[in-house]
PyMOL Python script that loads the backbone (N, CA, C, O; Angstrom):
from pymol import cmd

cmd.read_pdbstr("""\
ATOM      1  N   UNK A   1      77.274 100.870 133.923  1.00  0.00           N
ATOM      2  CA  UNK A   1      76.367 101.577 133.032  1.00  0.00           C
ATOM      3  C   UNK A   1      77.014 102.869 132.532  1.00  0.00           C
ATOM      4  O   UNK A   1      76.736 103.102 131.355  1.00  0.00           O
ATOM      5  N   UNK A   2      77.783 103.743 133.106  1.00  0.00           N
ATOM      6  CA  UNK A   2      78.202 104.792 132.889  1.00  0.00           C
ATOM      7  C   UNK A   2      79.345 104.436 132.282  1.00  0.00           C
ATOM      8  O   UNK A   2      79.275 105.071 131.229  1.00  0.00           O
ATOM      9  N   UNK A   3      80.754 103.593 132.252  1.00  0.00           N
ATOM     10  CA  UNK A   3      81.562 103.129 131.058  1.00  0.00           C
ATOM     11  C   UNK A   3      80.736 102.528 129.987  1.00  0.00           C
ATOM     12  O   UNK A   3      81.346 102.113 129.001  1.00  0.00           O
ATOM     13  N   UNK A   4      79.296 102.399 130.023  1.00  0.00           N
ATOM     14  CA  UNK A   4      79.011 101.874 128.643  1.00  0.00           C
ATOM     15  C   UNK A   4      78.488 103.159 127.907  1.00  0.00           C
ATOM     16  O   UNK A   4      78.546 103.234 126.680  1.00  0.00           O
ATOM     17  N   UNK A   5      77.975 104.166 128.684  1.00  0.00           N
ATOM     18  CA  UNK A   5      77.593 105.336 128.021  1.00  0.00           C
ATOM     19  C   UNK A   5      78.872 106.021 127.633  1.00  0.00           C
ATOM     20  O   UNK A   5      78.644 106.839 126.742  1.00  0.00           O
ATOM     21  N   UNK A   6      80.465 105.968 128.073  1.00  0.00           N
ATOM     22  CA  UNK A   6      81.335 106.866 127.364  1.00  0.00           C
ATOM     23  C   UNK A   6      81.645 105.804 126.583  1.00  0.00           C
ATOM     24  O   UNK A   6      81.655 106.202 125.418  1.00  0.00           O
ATOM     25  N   UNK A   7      81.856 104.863 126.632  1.00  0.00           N
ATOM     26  CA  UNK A   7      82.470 104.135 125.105  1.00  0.00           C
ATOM     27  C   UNK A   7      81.056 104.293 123.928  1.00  0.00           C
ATOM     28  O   UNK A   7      81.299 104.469 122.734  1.00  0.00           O
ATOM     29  N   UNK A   8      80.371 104.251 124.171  1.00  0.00           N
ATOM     30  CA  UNK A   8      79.037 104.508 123.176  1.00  0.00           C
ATOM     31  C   UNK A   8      79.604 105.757 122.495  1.00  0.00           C
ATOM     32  O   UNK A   8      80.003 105.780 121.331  1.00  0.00           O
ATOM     33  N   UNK A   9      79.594 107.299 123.756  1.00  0.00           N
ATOM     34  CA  UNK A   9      79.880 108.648 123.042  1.00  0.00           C
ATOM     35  C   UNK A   9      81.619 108.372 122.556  1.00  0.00           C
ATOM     36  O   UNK A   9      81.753 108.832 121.422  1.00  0.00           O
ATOM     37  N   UNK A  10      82.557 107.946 122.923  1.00  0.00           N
ATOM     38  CA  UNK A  10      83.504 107.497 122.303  1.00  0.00           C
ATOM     39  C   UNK A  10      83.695 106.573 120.519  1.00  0.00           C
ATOM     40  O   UNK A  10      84.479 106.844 119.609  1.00  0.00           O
ATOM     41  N   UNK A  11      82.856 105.704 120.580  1.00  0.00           N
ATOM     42  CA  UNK A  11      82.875 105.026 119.418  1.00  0.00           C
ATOM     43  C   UNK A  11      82.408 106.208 118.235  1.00  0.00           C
ATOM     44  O   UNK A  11      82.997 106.465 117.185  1.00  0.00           O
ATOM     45  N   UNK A  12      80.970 106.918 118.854  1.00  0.00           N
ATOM     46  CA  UNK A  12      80.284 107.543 118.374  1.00  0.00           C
ATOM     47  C   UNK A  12      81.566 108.676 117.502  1.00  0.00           C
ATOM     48  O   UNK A  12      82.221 108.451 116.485  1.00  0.00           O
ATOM     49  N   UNK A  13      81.542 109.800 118.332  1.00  0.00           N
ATOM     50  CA  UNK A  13      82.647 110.203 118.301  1.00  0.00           C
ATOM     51  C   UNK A  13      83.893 109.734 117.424  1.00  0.00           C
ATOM     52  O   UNK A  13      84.149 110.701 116.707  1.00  0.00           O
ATOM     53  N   UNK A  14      84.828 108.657 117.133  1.00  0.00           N
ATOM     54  CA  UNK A  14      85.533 108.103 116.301  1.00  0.00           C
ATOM     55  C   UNK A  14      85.169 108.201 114.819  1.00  0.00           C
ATOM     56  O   UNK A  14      85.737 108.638 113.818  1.00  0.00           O
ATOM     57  N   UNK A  15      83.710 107.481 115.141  1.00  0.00           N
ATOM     58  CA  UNK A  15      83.138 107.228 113.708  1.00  0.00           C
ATOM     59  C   UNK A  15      83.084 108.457 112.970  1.00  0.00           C
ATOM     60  O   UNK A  15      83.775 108.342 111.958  1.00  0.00           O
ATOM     61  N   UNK A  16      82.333 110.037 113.098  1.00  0.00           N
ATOM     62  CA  UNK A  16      82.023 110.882 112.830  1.00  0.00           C
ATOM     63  C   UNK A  16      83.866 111.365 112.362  1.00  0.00           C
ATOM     64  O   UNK A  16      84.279 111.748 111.267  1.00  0.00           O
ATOM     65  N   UNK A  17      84.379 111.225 113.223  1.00  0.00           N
ATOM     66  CA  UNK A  17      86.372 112.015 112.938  1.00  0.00           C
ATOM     67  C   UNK A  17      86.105 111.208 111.515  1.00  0.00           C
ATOM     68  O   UNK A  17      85.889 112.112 110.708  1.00  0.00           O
ATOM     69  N   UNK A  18      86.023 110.025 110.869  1.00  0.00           N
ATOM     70  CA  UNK A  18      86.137 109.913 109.731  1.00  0.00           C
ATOM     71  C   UNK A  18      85.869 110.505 108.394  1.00  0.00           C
ATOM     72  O   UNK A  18      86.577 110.558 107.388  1.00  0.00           O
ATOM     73  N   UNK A  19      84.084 111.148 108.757  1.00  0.00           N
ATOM     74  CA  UNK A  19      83.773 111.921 107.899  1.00  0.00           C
ATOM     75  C   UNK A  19      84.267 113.103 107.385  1.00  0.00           C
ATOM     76  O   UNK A  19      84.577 113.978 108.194  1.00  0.00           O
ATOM     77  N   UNK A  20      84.451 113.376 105.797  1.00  0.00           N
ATOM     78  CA  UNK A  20      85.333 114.773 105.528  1.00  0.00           C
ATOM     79  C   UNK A  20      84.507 114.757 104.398  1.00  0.00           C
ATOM     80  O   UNK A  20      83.629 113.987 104.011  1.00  0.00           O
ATOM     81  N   UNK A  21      85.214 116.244 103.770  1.00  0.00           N
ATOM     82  CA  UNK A  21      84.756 116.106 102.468  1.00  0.00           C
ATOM     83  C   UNK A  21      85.842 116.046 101.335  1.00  0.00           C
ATOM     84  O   UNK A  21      86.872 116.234 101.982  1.00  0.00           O
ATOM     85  N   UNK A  22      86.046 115.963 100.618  1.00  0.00           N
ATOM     86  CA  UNK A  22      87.163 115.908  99.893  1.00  0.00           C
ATOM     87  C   UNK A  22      87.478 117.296  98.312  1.00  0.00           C
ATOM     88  O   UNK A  22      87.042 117.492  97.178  1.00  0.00           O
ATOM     89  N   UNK A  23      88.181 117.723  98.976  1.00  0.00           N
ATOM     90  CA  UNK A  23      88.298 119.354  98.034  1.00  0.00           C
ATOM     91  C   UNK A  23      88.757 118.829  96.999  1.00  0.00           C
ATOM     92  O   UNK A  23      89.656 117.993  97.088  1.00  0.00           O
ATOM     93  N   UNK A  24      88.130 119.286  95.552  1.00  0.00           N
ATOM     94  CA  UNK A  24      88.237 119.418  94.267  1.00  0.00           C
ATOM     95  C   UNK A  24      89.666 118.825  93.865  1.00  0.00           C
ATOM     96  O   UNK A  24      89.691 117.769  93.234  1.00  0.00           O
ATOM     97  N   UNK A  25      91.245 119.680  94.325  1.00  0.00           N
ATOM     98  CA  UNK A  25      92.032 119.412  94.261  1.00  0.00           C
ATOM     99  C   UNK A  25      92.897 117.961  94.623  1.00  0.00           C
ATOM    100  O   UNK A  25      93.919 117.586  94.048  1.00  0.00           O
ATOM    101  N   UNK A  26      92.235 117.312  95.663  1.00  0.00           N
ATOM    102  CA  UNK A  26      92.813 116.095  96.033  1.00  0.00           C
ATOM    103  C   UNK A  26      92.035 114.766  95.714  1.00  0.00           C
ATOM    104  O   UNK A  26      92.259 113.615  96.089  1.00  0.00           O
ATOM    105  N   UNK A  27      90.781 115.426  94.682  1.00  0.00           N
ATOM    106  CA  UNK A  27      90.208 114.263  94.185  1.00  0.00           C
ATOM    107  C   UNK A  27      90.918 113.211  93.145  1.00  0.00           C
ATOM    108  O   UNK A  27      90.629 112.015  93.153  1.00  0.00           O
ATOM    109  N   UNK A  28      92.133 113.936  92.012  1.00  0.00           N
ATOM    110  CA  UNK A  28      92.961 113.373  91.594  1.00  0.00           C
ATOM    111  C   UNK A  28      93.743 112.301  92.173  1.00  0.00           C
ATOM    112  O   UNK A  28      94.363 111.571  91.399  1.00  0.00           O
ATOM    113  N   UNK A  29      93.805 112.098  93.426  1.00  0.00           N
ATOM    114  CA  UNK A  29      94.618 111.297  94.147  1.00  0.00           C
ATOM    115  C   UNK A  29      93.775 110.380  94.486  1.00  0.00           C
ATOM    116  O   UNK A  29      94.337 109.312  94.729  1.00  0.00           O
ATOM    117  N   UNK A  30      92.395 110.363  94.626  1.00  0.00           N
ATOM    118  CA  UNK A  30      91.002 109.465  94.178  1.00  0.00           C
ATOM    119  C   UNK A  30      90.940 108.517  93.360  1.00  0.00           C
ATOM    120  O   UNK A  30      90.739 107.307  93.462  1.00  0.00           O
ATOM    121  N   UNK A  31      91.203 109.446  92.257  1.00  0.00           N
ATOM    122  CA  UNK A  31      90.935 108.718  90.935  1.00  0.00           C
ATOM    123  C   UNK A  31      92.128 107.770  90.600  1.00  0.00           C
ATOM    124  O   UNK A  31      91.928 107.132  89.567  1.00  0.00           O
ATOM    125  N   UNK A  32      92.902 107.606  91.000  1.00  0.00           N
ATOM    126  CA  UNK A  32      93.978 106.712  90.640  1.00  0.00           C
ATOM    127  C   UNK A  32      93.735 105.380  90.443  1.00  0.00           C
ATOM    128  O   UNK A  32      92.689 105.006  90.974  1.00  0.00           O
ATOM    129  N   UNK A  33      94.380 104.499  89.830  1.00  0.00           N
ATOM    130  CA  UNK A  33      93.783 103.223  89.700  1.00  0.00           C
ATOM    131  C   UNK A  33      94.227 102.430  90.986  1.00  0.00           C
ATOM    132  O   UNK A  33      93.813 101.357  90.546  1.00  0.00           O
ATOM    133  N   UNK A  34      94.618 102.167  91.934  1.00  0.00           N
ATOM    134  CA  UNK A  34      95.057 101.832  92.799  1.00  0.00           C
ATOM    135  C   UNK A  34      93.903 102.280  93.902  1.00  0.00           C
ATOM    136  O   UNK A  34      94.019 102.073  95.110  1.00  0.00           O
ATOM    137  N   UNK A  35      92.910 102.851  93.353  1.00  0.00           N
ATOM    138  CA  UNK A  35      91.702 102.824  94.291  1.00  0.00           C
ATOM    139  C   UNK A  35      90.266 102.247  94.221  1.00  0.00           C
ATOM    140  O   UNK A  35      89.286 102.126  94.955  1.00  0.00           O
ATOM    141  N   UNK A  36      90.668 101.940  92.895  1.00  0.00           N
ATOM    142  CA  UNK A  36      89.226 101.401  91.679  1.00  0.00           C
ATOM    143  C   UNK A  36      89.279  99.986  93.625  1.00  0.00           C
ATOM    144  O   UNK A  36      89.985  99.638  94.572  1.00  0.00           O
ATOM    145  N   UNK A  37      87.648  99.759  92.830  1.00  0.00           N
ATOM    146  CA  UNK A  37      86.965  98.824  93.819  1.00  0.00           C
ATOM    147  C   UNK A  37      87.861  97.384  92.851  1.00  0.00           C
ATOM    148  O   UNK A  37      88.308  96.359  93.365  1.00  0.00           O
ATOM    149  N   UNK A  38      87.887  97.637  91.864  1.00  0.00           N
ATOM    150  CA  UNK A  38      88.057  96.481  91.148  1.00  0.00           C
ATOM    151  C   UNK A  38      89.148  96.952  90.174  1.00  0.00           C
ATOM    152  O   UNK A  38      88.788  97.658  89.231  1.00  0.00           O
ATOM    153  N   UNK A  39      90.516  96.616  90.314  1.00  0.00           N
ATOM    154  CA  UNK A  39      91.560  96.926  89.651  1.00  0.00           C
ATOM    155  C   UNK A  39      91.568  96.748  87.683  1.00  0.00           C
ATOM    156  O   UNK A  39      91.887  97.546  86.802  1.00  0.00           O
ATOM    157  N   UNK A  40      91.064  95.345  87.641  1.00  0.00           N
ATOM    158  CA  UNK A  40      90.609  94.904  86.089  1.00  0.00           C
ATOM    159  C   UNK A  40      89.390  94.727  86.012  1.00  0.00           C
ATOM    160  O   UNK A  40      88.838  93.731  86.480  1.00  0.00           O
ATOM    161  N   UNK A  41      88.611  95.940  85.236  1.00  0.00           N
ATOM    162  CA  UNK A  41      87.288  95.795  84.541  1.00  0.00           C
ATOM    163  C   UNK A  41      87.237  94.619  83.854  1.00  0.00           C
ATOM    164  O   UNK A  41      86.087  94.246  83.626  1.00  0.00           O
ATOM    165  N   UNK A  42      88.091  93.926  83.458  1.00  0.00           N
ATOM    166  CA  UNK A  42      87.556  92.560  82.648  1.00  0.00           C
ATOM    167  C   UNK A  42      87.495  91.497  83.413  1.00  0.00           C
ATOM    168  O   UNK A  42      86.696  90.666  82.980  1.00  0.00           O
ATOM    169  N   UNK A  43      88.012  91.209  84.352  1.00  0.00           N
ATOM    170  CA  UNK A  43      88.105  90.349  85.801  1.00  0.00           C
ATOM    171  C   UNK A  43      86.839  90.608  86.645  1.00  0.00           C
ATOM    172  O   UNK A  43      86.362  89.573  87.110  1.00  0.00           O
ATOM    173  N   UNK A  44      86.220  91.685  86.935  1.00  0.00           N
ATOM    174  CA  UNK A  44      85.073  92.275  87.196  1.00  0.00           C
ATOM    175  C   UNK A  44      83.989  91.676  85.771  1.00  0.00           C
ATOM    176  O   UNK A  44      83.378  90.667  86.122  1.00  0.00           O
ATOM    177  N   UNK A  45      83.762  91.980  84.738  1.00  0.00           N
ATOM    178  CA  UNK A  45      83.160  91.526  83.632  1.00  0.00           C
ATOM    179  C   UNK A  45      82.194  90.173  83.888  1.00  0.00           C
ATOM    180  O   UNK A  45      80.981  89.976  83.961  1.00  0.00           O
ATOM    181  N   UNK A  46      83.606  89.219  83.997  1.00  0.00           N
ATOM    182  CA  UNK A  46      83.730  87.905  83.965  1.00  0.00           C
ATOM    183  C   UNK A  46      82.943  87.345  84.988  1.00  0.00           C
ATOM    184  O   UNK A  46      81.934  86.668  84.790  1.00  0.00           O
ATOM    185  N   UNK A  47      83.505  87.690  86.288  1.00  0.00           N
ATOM    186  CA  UNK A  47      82.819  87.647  87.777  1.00  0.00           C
ATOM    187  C   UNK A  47      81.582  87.767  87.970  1.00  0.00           C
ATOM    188  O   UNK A  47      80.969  87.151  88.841  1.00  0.00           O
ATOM    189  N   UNK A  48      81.025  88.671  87.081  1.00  0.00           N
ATOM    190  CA  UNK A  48      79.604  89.257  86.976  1.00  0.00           C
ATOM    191  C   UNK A  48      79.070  88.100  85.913  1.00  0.00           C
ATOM    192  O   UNK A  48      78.163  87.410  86.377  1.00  0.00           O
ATOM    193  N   UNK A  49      79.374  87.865  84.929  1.00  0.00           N
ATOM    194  CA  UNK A  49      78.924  87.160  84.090  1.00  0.00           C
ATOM    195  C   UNK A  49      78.658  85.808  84.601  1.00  0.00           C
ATOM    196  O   UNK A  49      77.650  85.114  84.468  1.00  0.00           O
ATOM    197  N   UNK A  50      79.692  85.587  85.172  1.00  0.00           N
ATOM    198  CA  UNK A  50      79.428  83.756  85.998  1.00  0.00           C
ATOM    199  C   UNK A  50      78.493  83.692  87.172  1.00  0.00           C
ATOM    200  O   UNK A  50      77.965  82.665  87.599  1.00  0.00           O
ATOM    201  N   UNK A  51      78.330  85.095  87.715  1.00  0.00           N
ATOM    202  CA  UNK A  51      77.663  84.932  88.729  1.00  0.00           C
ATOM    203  C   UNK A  51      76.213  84.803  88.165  1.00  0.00           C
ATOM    204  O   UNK A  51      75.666  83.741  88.466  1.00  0.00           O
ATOM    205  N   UNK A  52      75.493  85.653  87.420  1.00  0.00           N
ATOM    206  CA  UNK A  52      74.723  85.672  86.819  1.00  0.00           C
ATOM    207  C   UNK A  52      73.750  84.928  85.920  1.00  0.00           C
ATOM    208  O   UNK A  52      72.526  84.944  85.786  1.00  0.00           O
ATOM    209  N   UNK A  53      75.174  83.996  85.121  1.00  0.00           N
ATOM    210  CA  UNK A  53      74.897  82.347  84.467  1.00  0.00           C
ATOM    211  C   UNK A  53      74.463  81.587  85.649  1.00  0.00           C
ATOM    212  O   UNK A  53      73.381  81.004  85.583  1.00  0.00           O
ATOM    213  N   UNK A  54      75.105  81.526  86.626  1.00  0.00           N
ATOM    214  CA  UNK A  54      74.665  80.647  88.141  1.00  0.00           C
ATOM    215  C   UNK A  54      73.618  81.139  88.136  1.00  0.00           C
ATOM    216  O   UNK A  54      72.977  80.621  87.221  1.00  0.00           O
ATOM    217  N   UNK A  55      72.737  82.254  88.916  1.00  0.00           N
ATOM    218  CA  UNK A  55      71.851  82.758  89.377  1.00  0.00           C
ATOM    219  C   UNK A  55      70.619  82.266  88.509  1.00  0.00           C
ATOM    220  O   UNK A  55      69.600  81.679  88.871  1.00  0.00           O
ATOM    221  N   UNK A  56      71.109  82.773  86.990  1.00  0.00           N
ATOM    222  CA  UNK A  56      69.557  82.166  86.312  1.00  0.00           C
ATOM    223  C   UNK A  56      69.063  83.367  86.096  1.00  0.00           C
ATOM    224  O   UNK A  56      67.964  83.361  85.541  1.00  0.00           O
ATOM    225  N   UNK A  57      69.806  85.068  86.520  1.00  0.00           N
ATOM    226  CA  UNK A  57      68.955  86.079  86.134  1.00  0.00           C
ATOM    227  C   UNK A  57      70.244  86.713  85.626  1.00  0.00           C
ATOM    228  O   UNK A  57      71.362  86.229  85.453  1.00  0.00           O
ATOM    229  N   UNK A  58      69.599  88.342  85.375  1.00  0.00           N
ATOM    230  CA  UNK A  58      70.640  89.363  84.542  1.00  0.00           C
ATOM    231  C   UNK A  58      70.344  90.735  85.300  1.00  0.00           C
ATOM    232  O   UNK A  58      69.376  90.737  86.061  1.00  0.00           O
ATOM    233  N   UNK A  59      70.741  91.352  85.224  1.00  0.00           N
ATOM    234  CA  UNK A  59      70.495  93.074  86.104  1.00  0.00           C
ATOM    235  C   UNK A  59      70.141  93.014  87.042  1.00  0.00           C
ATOM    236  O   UNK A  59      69.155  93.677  87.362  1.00  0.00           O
ATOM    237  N   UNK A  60      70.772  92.199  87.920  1.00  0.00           N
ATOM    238  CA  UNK A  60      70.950  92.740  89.509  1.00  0.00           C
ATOM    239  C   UNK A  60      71.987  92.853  90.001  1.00  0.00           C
ATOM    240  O   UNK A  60      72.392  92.600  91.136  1.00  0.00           O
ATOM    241  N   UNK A  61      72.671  93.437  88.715  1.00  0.00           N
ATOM    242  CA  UNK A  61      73.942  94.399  89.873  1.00  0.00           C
ATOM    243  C   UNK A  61      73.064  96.269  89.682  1.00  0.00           C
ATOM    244  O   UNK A  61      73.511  97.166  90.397  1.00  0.00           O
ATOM    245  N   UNK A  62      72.184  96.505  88.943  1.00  0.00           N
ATOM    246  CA  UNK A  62      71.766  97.148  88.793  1.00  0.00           C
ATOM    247  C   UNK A  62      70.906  98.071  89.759  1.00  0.00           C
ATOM    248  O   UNK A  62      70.491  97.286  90.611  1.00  0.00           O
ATOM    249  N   UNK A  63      70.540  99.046  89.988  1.00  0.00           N
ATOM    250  CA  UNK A  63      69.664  99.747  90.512  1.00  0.00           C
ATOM    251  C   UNK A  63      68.389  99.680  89.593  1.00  0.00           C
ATOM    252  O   UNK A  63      67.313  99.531  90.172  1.00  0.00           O
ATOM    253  N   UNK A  64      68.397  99.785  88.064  1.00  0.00           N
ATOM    254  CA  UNK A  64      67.155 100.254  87.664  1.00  0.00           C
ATOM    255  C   UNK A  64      66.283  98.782  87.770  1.00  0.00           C
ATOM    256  O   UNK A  64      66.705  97.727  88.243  1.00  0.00           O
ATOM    257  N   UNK A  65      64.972  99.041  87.196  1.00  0.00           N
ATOM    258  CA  UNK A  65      63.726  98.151  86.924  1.00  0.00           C
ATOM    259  C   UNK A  65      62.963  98.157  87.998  1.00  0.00           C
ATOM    260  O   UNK A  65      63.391  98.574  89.074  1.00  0.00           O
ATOM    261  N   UNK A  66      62.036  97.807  87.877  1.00  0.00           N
ATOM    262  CA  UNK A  66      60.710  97.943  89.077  1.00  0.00           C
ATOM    263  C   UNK A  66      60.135  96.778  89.708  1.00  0.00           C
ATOM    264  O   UNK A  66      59.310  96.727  90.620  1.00  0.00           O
ATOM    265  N   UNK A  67      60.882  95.568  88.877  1.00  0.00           N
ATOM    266  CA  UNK A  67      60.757  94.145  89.186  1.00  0.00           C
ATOM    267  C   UNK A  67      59.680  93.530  88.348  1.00  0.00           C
ATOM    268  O   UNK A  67      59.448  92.340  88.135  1.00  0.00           O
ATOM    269  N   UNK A  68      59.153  94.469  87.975  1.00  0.00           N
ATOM    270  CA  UNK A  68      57.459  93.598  86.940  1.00  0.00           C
ATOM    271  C   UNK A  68      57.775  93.273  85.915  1.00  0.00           C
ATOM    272  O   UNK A  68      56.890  92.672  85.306  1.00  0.00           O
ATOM    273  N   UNK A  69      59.522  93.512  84.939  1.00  0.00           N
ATOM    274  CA  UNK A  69      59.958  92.520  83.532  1.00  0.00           C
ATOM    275  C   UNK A  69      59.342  93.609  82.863  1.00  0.00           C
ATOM    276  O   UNK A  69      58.810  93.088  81.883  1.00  0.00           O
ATOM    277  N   UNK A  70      59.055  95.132  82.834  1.00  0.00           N
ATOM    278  CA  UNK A  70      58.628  96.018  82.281  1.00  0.00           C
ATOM    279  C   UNK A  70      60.205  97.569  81.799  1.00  0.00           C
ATOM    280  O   UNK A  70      60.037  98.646  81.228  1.00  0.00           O
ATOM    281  N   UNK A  71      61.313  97.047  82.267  1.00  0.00           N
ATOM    282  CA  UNK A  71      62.666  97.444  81.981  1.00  0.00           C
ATOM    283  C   UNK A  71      62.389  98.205  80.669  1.00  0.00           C
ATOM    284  O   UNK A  71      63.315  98.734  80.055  1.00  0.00           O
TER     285      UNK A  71
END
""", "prot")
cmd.dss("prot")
cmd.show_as("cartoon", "prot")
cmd.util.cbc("prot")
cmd.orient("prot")
């Protein structure tokens, strides 16, 4: 019981060392394309589009709408 409580505060611990914030200056090194989620916006496009033709709907990669078709 007590090695499961230090690997708990251990994991715990790990996870949190990840969090930072990232200063103004090294956000440039962010923005690079070599970090994009998706290297080609048109490859992304496409992906979305087929998925969507499958599905049978449209804007749910979206956050907005309220679900009532009132958009």
């Amino acid at each position: 019981m007590k090695n499961k409580v230090y690997l708990l505060i251990g994991c715990l611990l790990l996870a949190l060392s990840a969090c930072t914030s990232v200063k103004p200056w090294e956000r440039g090194v962010l923005a690079k394309k070599e970090m994009a989620w998706q290297l080609d916006p048109m490859e992304s496009k496409l992906q979305s589009h087929i998925y969507f033709a499958k599905e049978g709907s449209s804007g749910g990669g979206q956050a907005a709408g309220g679900g009532c078709g009132c958009n």
